[in-house]
MDTraj code that builds the backbone (N, CA, C; nanometers):
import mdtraj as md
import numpy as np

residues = "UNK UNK UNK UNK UNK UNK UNK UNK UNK UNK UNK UNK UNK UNK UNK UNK UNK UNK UNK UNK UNK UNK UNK UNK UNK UNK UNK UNK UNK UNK UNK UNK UNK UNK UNK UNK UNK UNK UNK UNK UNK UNK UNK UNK UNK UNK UNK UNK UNK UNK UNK UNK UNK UNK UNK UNK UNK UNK UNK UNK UNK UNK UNK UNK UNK UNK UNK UNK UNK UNK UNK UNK UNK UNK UNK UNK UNK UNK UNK UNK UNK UNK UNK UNK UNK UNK UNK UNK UNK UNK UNK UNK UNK UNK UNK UNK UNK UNK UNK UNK UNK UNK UNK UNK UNK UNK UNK UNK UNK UNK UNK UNK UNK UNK UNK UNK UNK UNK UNK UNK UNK UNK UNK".split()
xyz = np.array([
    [1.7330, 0.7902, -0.8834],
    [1.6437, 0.8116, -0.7708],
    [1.6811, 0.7129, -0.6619],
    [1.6841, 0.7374, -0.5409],
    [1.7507, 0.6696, -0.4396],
    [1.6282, 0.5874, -0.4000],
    [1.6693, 0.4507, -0.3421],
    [1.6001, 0.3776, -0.2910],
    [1.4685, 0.4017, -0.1686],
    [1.5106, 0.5201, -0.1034],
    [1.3933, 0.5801, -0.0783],
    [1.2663, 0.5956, -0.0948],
    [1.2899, 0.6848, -0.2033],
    [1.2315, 0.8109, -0.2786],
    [1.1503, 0.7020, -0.3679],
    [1.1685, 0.6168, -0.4358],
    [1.1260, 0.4798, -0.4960],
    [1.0280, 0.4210, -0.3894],
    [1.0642, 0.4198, -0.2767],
    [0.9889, 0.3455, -0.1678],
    [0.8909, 0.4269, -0.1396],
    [0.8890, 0.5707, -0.1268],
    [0.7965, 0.6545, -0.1175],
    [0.7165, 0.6743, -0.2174],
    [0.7665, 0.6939, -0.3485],
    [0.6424, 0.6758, -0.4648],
    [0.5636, 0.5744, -0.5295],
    [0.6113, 0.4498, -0.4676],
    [0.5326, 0.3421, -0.4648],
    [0.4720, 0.3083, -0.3586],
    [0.4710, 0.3872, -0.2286],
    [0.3532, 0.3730, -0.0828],
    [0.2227, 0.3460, -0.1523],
    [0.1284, 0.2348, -0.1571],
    [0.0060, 0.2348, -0.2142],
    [-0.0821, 0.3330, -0.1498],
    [-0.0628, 0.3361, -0.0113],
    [-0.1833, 0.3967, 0.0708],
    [-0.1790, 0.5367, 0.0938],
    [-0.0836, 0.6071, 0.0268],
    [-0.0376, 0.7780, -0.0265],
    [-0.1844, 0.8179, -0.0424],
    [-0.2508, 0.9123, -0.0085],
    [-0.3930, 1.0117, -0.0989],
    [-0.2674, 1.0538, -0.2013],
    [-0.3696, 1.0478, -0.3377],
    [-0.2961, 1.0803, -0.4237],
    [-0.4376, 1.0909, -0.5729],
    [-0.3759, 1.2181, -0.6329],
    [-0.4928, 1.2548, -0.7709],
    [-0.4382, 1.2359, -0.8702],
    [-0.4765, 1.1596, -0.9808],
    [-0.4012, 1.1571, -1.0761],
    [-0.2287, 1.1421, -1.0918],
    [-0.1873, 1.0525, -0.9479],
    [-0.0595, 1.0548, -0.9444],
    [0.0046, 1.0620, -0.8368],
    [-0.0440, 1.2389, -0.8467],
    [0.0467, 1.3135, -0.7211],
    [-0.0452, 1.3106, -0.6166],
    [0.0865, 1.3750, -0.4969],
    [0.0597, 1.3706, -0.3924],
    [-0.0788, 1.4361, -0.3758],
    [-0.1460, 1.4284, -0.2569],
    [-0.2496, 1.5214, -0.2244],
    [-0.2455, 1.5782, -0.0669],
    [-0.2575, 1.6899, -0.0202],
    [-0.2416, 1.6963, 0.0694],
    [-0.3404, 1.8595, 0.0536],
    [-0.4243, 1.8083, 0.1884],
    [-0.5447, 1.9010, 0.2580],
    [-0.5148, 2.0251, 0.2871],
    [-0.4133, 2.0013, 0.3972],
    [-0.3898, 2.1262, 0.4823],
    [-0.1926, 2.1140, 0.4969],
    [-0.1844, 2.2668, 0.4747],
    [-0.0136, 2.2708, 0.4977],
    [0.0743, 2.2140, 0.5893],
    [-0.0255, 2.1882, 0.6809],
    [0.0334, 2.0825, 0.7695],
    [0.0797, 1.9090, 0.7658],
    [-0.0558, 1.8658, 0.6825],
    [-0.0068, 1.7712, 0.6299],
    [0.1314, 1.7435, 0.5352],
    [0.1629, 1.8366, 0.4573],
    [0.2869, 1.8314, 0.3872],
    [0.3911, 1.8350, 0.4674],
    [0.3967, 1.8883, 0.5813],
    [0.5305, 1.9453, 0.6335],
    [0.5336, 1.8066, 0.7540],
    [0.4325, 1.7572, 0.7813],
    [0.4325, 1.6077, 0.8722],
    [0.5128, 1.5233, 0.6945],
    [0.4422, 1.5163, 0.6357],
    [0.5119, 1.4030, 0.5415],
    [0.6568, 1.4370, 0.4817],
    [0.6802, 1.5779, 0.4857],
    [0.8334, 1.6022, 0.4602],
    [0.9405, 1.5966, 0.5891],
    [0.8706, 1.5882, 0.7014],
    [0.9524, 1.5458, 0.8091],
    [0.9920, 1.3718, 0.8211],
    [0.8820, 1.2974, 0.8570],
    [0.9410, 1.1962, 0.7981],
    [1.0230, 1.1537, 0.7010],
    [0.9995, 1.1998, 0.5910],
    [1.0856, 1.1658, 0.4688],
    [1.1916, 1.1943, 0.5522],
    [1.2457, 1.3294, 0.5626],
    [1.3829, 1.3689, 0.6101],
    [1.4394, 1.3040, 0.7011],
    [1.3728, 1.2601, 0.8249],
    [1.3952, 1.1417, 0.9392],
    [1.4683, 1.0317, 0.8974],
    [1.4223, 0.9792, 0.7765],
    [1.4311, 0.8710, 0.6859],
    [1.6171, 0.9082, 0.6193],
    [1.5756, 0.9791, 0.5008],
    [1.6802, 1.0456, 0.4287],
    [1.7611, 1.0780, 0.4661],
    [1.8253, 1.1043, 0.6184],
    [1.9114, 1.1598, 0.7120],
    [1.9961, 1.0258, 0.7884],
    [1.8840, 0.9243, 0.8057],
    [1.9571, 0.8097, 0.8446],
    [1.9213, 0.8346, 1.0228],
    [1.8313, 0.9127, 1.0737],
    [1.7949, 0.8868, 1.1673],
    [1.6757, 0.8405, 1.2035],
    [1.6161, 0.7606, 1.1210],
    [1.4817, 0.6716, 1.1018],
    [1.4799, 0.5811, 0.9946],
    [1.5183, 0.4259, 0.9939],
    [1.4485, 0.3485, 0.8620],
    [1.3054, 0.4017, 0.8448],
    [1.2814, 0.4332, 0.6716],
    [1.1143, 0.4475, 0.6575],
    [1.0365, 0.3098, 0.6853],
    [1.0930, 0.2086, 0.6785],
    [0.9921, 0.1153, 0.7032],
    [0.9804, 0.0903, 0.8828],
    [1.0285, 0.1464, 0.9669],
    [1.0528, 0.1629, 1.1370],
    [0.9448, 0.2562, 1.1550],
    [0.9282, 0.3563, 1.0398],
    [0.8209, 0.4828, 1.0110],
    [0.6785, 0.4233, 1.0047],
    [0.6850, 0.3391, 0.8786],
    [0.6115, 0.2642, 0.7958],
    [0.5176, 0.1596, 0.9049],
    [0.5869, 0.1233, 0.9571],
    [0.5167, 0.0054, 1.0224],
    [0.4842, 0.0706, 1.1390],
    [0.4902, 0.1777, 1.2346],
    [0.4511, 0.2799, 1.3298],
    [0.3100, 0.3573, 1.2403],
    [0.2870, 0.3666, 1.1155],
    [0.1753, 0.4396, 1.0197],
    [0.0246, 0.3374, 1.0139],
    [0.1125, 0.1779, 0.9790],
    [0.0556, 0.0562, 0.9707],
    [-0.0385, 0.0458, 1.1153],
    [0.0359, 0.0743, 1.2562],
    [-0.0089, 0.0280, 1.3503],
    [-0.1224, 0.1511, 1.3637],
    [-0.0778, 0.2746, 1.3563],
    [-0.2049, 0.3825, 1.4232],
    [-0.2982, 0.3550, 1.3046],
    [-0.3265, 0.3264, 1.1562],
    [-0.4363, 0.3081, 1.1128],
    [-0.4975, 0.1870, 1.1329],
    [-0.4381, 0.1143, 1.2219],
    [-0.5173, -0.0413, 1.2277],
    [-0.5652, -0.0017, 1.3969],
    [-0.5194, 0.0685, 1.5001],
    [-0.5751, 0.1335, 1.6093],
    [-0.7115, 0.2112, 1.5433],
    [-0.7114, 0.3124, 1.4667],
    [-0.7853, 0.3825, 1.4289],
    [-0.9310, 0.2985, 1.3689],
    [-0.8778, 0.2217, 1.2941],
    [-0.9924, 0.1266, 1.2697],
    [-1.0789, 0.0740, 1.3335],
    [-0.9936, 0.0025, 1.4571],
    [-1.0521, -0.0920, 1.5674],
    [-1.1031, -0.0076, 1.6421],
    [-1.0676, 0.1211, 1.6653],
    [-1.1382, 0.1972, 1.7546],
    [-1.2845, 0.2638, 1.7038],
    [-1.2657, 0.2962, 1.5777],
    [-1.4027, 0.3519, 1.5181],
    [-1.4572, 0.2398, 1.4089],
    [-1.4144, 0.1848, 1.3352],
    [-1.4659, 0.1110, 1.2424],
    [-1.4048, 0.1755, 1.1007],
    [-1.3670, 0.0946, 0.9916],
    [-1.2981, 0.1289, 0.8666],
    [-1.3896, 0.2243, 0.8115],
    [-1.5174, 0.2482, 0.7966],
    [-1.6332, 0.3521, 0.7675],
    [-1.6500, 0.4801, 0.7925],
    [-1.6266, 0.5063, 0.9415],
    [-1.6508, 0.5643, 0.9821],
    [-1.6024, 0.6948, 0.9664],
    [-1.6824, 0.7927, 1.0371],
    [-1.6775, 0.9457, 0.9591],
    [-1.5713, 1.0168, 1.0006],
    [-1.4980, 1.0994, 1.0221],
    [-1.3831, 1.1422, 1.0832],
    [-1.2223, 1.0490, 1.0486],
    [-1.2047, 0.9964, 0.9353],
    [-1.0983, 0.9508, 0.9133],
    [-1.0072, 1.0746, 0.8293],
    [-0.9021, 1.0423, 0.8739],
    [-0.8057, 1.1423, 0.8260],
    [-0.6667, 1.0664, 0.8544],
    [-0.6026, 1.0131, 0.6995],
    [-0.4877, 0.9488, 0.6801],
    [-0.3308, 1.0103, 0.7073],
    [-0.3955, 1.1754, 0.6969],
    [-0.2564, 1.2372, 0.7782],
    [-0.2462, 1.2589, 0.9470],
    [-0.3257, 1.2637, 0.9770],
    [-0.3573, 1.2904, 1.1291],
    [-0.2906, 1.0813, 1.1507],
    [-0.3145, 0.9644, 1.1142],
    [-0.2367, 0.8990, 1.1808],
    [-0.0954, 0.8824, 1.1375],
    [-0.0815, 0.9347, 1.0394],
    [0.0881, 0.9628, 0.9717],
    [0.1353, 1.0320, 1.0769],
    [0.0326, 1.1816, 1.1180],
    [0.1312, 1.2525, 1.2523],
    [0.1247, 1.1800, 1.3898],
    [0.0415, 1.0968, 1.4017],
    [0.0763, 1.0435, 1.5245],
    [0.1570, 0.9439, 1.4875],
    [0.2032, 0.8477, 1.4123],
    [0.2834, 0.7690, 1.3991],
    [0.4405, 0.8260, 1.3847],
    [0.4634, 0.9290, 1.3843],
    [0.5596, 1.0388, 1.3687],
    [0.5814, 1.0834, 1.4537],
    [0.5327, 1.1602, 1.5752],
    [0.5146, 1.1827, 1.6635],
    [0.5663, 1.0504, 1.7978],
    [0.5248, 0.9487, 1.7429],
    [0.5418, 0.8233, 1.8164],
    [0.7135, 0.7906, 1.7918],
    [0.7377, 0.7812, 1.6819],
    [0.8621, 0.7641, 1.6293],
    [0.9447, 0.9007, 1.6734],
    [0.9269, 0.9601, 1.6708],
    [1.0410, 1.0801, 1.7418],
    [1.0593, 1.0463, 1.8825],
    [0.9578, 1.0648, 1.9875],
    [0.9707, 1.0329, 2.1069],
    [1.0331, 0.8792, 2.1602],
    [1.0123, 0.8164, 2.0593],
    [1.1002, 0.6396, 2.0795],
    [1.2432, 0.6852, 2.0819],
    [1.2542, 0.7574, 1.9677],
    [1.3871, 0.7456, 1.9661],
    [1.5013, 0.8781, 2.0055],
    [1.4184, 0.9563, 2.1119],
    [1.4457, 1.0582, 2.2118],
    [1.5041, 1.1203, 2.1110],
    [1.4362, 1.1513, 1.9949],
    [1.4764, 1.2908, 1.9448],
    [1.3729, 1.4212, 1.9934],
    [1.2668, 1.4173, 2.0420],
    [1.1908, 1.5110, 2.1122],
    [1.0949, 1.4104, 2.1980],
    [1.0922, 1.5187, 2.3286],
    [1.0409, 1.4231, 2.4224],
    [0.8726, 1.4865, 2.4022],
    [0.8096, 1.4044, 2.4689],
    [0.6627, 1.4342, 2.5031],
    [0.6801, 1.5584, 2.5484],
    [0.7017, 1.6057, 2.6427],
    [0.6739, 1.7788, 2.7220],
    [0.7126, 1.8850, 2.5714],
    [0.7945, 1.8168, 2.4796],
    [0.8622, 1.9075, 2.3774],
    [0.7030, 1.9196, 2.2519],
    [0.6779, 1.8232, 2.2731],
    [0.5763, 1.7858, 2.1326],
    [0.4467, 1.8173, 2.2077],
    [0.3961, 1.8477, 2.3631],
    [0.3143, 1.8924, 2.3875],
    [0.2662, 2.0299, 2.4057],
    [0.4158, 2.1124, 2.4247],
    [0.4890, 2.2702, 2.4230],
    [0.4338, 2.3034, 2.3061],
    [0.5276, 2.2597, 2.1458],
    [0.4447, 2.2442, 2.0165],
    [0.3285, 2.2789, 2.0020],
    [0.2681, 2.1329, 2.0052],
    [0.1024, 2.1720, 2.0117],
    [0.0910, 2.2849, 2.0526],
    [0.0402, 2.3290, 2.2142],
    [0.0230, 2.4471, 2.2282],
    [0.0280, 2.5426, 2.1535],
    [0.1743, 2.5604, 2.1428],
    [0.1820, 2.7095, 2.0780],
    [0.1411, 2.6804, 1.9288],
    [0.1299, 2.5891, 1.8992],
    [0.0358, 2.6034, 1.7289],
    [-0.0711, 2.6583, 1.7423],
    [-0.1656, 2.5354, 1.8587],
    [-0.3573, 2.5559, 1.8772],
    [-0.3506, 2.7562, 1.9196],
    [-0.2091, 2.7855, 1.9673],
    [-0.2570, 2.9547, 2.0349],
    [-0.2265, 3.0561, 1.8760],
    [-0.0886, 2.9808, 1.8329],
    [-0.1198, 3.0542, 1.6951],
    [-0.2119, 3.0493, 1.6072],
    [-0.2816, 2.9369, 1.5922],
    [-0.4025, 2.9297, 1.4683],
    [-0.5214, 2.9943, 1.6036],
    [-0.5353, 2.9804, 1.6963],
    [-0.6590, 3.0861, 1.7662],
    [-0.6513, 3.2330, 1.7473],
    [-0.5405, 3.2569, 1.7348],
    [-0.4859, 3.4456, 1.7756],
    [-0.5134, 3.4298, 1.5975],
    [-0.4780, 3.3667, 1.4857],
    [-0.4797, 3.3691, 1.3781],
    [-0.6602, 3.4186, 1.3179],
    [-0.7197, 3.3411, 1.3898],
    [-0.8967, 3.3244, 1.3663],
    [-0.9347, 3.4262, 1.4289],
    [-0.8691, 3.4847, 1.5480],
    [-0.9774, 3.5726, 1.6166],
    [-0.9214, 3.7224, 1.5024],
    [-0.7888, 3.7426, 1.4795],
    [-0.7641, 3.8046, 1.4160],
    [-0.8504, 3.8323, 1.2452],
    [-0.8622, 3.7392, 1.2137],
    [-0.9440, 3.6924, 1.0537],
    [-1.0584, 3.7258, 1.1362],
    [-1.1429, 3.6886, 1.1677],
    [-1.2756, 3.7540, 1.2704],
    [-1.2900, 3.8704, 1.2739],
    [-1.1842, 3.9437, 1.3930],
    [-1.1982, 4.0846, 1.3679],
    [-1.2099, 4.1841, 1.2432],
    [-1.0965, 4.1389, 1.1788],
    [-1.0428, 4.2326, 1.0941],
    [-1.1215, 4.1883, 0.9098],
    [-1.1652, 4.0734, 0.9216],
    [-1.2639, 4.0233, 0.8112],
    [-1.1820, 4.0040, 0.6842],
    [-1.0249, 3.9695, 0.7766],
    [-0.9310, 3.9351, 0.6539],
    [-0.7744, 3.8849, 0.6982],
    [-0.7020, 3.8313, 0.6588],
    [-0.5888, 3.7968, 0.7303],
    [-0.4672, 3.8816, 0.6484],
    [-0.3927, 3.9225, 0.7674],
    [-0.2342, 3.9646, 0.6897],
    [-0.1396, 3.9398, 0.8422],
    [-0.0156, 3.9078, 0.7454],
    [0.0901, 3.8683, 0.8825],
    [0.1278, 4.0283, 0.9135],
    [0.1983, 3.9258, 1.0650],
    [0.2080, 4.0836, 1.2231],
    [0.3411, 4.0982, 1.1395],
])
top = md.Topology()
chain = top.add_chain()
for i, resn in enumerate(residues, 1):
    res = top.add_residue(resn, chain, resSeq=i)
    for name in ("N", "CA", "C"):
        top.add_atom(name, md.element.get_by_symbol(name[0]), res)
traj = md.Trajectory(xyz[None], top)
């Protein structure tokens, strides 16, 4: 197992059940398999990652309080990711704001669709 992959399964602050990973929403997985790959590719040290993860949950803190209701440990993984791409001009802001968009219009057209139709199937 590569020195990595070691570094990643010993992250203390991972959500994790009985072990494994845990992850909410499909999105969260595909933010934490991008990093990895960032990493694994040699176009990101994970700890350059790591310490960009460190800083948005210690923002997050100071801004709401360690308690407080609305915490979500992948949402600052994606902004710390997000932060780290644009540093290192692999996608610029206008690119990662384009993104967004067209996600928030696909998961809307997705809901109004599930709404209408009182069930989902792909176009």
């Amino acid at each position: 197992m590569s020195g990595l992959s070691d570094a990643i399964r010993d992250e203390p602050s991972l959500p994790r059940s009985n072990g494994e990973l845990v992850f909410d929403a499909p999105w969260q997985s595909r933010a934490f398999s991008v990093a990895v790959t960032l990493a694994d590719s040699g176009l990101c040290a994970w700890e350059d990652f790591r310490a960009r993860l460190i800083e948005e949950i210690g923002a997050w803190e100071r801004d709401h309080g360690p308690e407080a209701e609305g915490w979500d440990y992948y949402a600052c993984w994606l902004a710390a990711l997000e932060r780290l791409l644009t540093e290192r001009g692999l996608v610029s802001a206008q690119e990662l704001t384009a993104a967004e968009c067209r996600i928030a219009h696909e998961q809307a057209h997705e809901h109004d669709h599930d709404h209408r139709h009182g069930h989902a199937h792909p176009h």
